[in-house]
C-alpha positions in Angstrom: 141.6 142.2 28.0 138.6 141.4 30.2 139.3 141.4 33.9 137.3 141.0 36.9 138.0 143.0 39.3 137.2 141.4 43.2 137.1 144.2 46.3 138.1 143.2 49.0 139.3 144.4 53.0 142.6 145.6 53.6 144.5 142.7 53.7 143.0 140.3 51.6 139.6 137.7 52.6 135.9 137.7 51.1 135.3 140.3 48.1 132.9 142.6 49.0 131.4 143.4 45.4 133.0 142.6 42.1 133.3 144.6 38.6 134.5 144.0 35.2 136.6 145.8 33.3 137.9 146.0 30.1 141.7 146.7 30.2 144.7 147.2 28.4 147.1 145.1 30.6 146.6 142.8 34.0 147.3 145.2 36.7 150.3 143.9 39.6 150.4 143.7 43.1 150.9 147.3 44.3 149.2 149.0 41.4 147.1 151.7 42.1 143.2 151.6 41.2 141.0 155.0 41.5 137.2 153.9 39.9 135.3 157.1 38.9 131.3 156.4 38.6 129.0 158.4 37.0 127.1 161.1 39.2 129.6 161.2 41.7 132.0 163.1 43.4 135.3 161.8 43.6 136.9 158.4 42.8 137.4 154.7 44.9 140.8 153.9 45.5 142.3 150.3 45.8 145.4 148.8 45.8 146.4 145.7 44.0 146.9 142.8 46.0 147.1 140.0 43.7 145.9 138.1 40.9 144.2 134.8 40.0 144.5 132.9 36.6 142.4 130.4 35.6 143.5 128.4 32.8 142.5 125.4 30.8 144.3 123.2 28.6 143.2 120.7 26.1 145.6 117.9 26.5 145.0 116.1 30.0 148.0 113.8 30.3 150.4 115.8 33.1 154.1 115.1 30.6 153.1 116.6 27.7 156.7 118.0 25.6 155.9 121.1 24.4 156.3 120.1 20.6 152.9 118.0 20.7 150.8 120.1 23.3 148.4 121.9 21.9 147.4 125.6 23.5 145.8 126.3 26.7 143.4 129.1 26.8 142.5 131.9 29.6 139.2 131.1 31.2 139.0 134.4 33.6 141.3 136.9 34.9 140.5 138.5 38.6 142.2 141.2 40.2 142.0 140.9 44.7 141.9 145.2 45.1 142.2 146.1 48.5 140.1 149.2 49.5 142.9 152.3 50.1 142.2 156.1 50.9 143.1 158.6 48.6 143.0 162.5 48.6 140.4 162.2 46.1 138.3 159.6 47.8 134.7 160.4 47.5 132.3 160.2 50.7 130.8 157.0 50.3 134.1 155.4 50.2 135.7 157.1 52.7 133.0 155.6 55.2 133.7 151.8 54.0 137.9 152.4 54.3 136.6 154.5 57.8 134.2 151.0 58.8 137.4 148.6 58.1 139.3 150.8 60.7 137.1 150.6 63.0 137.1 146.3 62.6 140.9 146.6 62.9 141.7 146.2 59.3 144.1 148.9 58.4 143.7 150.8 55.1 146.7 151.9 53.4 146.7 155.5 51.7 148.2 156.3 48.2 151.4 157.8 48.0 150.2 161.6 47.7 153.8 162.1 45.6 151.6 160.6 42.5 149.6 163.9 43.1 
């Protein structure tokens, strides 16, 4: 499944970047996110917050039974990831959860037990 994932501060508000992803499953609130990148050192850990839908349908009357509706289809999937520390955190994004502290937003930390 194609997902977009949206980054945002701890917290939730205005994604910072986005990336898409192609997935086996939608990912749920409290999921844990670590994105490796290519040529560096160490991973960028988020946290699922939540996740938007969006939907169409064919039929626009609002009562439809369920009989004579005909299928809707999904339009885009995004995942809200919430910037989180972990021990593996590499440099560059220890700075950005380091910057959010320092506005007040706090950044949660995995569970080191996963570890």
């Amino acid at each position: 499944m194609k997902a977009t994932l949206a980054f945002v501060p701890p917290g939730g508000g205005e994604a910072d970047y986005y990336l898409e992803f192609e997935l086996p499953g939608v990912p749920q609130p409290g999921d844990y996110i670590s994105i490796a990148r290519s040529g560096q050192r160490g991973t960028e850990g988020f946290i699922v917050h939540r996740t938007w839908w969006y939907l169409e349908h064919p039929d626009s009357a609002p009562g439809v039974s369920a009989e004579r509706a005909g299928t809707g289809t999904t339009q885009r999937v995004t995942v809200e990831c919430e910037f989180a520390r972990s021990p593996y955190s590499s440099e560059s994004h220890r700075r950005e959860c380091d910057a959010y502290d320092s506005r007040g937003l706090q950044v949660k930390n995995f569970d080191e037990i996963a570890y």
